[in-house]
C-alpha positions in Angstrom: 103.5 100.4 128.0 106.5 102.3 129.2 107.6 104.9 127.0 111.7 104.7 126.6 112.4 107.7 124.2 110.4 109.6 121.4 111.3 111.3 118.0 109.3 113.0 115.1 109.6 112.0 111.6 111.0 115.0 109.4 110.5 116.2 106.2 112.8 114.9 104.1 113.2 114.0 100.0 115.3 111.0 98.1 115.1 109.4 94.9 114.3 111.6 92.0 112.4 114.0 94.5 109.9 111.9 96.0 108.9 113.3 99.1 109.2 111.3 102.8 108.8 111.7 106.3 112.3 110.1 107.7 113.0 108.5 111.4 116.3 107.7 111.3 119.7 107.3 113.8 122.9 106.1 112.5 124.8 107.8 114.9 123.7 106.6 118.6 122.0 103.6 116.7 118.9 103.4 119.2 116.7 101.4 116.9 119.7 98.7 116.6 118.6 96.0 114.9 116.7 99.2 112.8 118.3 102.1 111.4 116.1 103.9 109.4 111.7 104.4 108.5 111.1 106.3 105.8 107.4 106.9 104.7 105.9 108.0 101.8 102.0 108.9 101.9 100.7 111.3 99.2 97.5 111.7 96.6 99.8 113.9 94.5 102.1 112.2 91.5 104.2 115.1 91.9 105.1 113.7 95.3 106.3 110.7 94.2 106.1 110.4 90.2 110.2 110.5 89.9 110.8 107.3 92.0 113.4 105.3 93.2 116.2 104.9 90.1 118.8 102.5 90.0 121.4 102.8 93.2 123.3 100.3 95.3 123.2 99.5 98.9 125.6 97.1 101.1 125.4 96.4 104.3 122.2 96.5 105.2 118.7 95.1 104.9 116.0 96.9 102.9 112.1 96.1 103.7 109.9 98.0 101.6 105.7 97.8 102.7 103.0 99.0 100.6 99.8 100.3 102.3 98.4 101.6 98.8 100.1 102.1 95.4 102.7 100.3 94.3 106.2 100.1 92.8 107.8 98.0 90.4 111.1 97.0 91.6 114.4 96.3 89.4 117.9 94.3 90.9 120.9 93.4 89.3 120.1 89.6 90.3 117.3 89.7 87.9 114.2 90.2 89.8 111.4 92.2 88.2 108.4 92.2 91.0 105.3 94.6 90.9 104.9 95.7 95.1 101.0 96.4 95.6 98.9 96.9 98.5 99.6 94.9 101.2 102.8 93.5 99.8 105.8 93.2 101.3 109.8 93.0 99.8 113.0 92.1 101.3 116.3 92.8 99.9 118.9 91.1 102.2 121.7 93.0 100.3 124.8 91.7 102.1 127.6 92.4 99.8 126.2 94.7 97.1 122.8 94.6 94.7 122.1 97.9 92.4 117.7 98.4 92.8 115.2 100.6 91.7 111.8 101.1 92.6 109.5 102.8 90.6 106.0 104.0 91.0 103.6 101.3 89.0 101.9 103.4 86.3 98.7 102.1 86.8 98.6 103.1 90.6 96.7 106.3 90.1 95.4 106.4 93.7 98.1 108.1 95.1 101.0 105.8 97.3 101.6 105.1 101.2 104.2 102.9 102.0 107.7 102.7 103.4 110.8 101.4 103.6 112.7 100.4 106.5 116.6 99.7 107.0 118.4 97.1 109.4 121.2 97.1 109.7 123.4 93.9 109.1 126.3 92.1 111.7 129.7 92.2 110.6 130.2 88.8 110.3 127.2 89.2 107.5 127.7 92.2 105.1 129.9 90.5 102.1 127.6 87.3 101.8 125.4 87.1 98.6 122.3 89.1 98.3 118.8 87.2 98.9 115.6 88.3 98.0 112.1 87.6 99.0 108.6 89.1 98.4 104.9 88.1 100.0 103.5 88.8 95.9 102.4 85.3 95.9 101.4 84.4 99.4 99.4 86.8 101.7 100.5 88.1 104.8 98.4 86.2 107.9 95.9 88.6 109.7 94.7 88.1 113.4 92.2 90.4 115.0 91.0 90.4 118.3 87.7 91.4 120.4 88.4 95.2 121.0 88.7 96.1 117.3 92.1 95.6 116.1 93.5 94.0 113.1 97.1 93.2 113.3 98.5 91.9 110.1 102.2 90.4 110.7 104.6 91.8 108.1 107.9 90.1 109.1 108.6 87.2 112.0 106.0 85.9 114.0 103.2 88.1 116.6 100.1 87.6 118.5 98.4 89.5 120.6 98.1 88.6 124.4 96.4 85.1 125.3 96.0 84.5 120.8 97.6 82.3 118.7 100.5 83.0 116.7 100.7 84.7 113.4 103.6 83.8 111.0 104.7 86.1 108.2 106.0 84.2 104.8 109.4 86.3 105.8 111.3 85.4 108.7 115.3 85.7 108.6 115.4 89.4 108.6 118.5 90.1 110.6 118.8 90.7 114.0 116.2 89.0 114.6 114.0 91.7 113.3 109.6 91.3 112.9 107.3 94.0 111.6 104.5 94.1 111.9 100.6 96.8 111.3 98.4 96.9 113.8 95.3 98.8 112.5 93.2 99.7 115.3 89.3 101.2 115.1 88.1 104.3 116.9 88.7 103.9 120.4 89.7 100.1 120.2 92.2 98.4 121.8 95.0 95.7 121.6 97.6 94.4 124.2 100.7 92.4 123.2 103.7 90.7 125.4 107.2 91.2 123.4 109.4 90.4 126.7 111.3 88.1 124.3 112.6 90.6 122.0 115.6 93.2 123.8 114.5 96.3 121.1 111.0 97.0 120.5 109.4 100.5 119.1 106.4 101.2 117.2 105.8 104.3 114.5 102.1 105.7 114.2 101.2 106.5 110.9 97.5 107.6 111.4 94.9 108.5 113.6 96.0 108.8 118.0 97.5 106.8 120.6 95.9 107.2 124.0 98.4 106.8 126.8 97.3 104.5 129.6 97.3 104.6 133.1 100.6 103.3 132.9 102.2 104.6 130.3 104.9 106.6 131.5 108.3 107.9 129.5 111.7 106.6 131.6 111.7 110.7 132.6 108.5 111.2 133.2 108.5 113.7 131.1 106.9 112.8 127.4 102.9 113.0 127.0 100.5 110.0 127.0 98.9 110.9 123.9 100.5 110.7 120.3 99.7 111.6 117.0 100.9 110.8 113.4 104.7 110.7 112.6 105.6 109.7 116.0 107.9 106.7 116.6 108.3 105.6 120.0 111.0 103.1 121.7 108.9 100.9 124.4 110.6 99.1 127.6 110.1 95.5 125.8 109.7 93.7 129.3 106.3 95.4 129.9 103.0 94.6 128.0 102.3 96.5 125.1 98.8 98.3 126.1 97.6 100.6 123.5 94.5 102.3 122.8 93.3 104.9 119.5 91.8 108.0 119.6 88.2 108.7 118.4 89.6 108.2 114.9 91.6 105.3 115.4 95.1 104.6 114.5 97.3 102.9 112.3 100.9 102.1 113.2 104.0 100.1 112.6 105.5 97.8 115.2 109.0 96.9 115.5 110.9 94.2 117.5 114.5 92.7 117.5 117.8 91.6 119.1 120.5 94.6 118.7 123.8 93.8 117.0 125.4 96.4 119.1 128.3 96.7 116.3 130.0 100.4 116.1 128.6 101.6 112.2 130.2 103.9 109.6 127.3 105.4 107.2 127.5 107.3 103.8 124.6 107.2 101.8 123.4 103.8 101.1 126.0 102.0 102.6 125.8 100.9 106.2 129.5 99.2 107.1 131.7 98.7 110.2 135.0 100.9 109.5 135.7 103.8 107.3 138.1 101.1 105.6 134.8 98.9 104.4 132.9 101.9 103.3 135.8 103.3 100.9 136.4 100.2 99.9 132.4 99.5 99.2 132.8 103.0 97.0 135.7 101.7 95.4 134.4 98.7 94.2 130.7 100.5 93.1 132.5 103.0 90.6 134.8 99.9 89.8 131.5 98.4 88.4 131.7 95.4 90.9 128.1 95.3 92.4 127.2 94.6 88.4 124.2 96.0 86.2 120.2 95.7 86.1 119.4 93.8 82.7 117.6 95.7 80.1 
């Protein structure tokens, strides 16, 4: 793999004071489709106890991943869904929904998961919310010879010379697949994403050992990797990766970018300061509507 750019997730806190680790860039936009990773991985209630309460987004795509734990999630539209281990959610939220996730109060094994944002194209961000889960129908699972396990979140993967894996969730915008590759001490796993213009990856756990040809575009970033890094890859070479002595765990991302100029604030993700005051305009107008009691 060829190593484009780095970053470090950074300490960071949202909700009711739940505690993350946050990769994020809605300035330069260098994860376009992606705009945002935000993990949360702790044993300790106090961490994450307060939760997620109601808010609204528009303009963007929310896709929330649970690795252990859970949250129960609210929307205006009427869904009520419990998120658990190994489920994923997808909140297509277009012109407005008001959410909330909340930690499940039987999840008393601490909570790692995360939530990612993409961003939406213009021509997209006032049609009608959509949502979808994988509650009811498992996410497919390939592994290969070397000792990987990659499990296919969003969109469709396969590692080199396998057959393809298909998540139950597939019109995330721009294109967009997730995937977790979960690799062993030591193993390894090689996948060709030539067809996707955007692809990174975020390591969660355990090491990334650089190989021989894993170089940075500057020569200048290390072969080896540890937790919290997220790395943008040259998606025209093969993926080669290989863990550490205590394996790895990480997130893999690949898209088309929209390569749309963005205005930010807060939850809202438009196209002009003109959409995003008039996004806040019609929240505190009462216009993206209420979660049922």
């Amino acid at each position: 793999m060829r190593v484009i750019n780095q970053f470090s997730a950074r300490p960071a806190m949202d909700g009711d004071g739940v505690n993350i680790r946050r990769v994020a860039d809605f300035n330069n936009t260098r994860f376009d489709p992606f705009l945002m990773l935000d993990e949360i991985k702790s044993d300790d209630k106090q961490d994450f106890i307060g939760g997620f309460p109601p808010h609204p987004h528009r303009g963007i795509e929310t896709f929330t991943y649970i690795k252990k734990g859970g949250f129960e999630h609210r929307d205006q539209l009427g869904n009520v869904k419990a998120i658990r281990a190994k489920d994923v959610q997808w909140m297509s939220t277009g012109s407005g929904v008001i959410h909330s996730e909340m930690p499940l109060a039987d999840a008393d094994e601490g909570l790692h998961g995360f939530q990612i944002w993409v961003n939406m194209p213009a021509n997209q961000k006032m049609r009608p919310a959509r949502y979808e889960d994988s509650s009811e129908t498992a996410n497919p699972e390939s592994t290969n010879d070397k000792g990987a396990l990659l499990r296919a979140l969003a969109g469709n993967w396969a590692f080199t010379g396998q057959s393809s894996i298909s998540a139950p969730i597939q019109d995330l915008a721009g294109e967009a697949a997730i995937a977790d590759l979960m690799l062993s001490p030591e193993a390894m796993a090689e996948l060709q994403l030539d067809r996707h213009e955007f692809v990174g990856l975020y390591l969660y756990e355990g090491t990334l050992i650089g190989n021989n040809d894993a170089q940075s575009s500057d020569n200048t970033l290390p072969n080896d990797y540890s937790a919290g890094t997220y790395l943008i890859l040259d998606s025209q070479d093969l993926l080669k990766l290989q863990a550490g002595p205590d394996g790895a765990g990480l997130l893999l991302f690949a898209g088309q970018p929209i390569k749309e100029k963005i205005v930010h604030m807060g939850p809202f993700v438009m196209n002009t300061q003109a959409e995003i005051e008039q996004t806040i305009k019609d929240y505190q107008e009462g216009r993206f509507g209420e979660i049922p009691l």
